[in-house]
C-alpha positions in Angstrom: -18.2 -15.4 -11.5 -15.3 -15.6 -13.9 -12.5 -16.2 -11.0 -15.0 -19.2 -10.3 -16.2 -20.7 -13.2 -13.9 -20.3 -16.5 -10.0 -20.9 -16.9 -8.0 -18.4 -18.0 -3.8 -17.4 -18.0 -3.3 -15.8 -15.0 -6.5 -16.4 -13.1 -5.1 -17.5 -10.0 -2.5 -14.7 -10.0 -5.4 -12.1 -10.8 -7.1 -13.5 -7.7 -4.0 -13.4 -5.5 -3.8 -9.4 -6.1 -7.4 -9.5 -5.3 -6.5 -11.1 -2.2 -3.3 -9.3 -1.5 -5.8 -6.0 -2.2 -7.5 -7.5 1.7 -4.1 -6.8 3.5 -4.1 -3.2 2.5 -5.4 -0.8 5.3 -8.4 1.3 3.4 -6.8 4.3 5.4 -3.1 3.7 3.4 -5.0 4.7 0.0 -6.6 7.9 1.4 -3.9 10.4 -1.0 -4.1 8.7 -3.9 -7.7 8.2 -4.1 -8.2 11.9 -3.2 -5.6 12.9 -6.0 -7.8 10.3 -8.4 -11.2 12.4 -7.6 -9.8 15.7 -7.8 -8.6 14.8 -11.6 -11.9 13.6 -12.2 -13.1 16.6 -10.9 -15.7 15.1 -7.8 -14.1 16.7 -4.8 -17.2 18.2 -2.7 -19.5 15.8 -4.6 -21.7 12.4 -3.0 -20.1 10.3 -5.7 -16.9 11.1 -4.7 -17.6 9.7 -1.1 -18.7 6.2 -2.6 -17.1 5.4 -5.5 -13.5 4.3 -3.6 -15.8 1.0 -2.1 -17.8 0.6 -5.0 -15.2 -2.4 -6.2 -14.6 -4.7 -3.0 -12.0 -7.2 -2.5 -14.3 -9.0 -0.2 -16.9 -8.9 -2.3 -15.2 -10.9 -4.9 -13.6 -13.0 -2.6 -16.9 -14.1 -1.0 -18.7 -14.2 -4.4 -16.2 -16.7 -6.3 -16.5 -19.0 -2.9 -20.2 -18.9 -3.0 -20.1 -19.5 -6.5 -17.3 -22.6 -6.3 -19.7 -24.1 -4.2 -22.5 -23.7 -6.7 -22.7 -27.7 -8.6 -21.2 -27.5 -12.1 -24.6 -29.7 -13.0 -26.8 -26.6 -12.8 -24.2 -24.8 -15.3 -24.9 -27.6 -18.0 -28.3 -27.6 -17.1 -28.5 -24.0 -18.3 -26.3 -24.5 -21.3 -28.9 -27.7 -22.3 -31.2 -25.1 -22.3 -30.2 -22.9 -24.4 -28.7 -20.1 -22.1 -25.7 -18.2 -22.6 -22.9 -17.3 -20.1 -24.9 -13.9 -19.0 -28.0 -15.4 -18.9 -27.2 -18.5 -16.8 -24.9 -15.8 -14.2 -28.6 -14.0 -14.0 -30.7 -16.8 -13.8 -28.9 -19.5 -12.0 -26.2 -18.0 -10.2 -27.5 -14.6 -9.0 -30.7 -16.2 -7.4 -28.6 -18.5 -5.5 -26.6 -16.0 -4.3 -28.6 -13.3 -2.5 -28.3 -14.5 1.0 -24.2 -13.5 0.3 -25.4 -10.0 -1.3 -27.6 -9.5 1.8 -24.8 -10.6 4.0 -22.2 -8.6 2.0 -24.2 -5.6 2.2 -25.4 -5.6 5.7 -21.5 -5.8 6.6 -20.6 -3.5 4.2 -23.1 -0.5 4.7 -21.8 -1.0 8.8 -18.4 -0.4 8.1 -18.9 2.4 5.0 -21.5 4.3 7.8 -19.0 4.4 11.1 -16.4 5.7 8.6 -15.7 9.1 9.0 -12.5 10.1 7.9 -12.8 9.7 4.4 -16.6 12.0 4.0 -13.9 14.3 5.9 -11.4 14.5 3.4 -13.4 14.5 0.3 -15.6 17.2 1.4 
């Protein structure tokens, strides 16, 4: 929402990691993740599994498009209103959305379920 809708320094460098972050093989990060959940003390656990995907670069790349191409008018619609920032993301934004959430998840939960090597390694 925020690479989308507000201007701040370094915005378009932030989302240039982000997409950068897409050209990384998943498989590349399999050490360091597994060093990060052994600090944390979650190897052997069902969190440990999920919580590497539980920040997606496709997910926030597929979000801020769908959310470019939400009209500005409905934004200052909200704010005439009388709704804040959160409450127009939950009210105006978010309801448009869900066809990319279902879309996002159906993908996702088909790639996250034919993985196997990382459910090896963590358990």
């Amino acid at each position: 929402y925020a690479f989308a809708r507000y201007r701040f320094p370094g915005r378009d460098i932030a989302f240039a990691l982000v997409l950068v972050q897409l050209f990384i093989m998943p498989d590349i990060l399999l050490v360091e993740n597994y060093k990060t959940m052994s600090r944390l003390g979650l190897v052997d656990t069902l969190l440990a599994i999920g919580l590497p995907y539980f920040a997606s670069a496709f997910a926030i790349f597929l979000l801020r498009q769908t959310f470019m191409g939400i009209p500005n008018e409905l934004d200052e619609a909200a704010r005439v209103e009388g709704a804040g920032p959160l409450q127009t993301l939950w009210r105006v934004y978010v309801p448009l959305a869900k066809p990319v959430y279902t879309a996002f998840a159906l993908v996702s939960v088909s790639y996250h379920w034919n993985n196997f090597l990382w459910p090896l390694i963590i358990t």
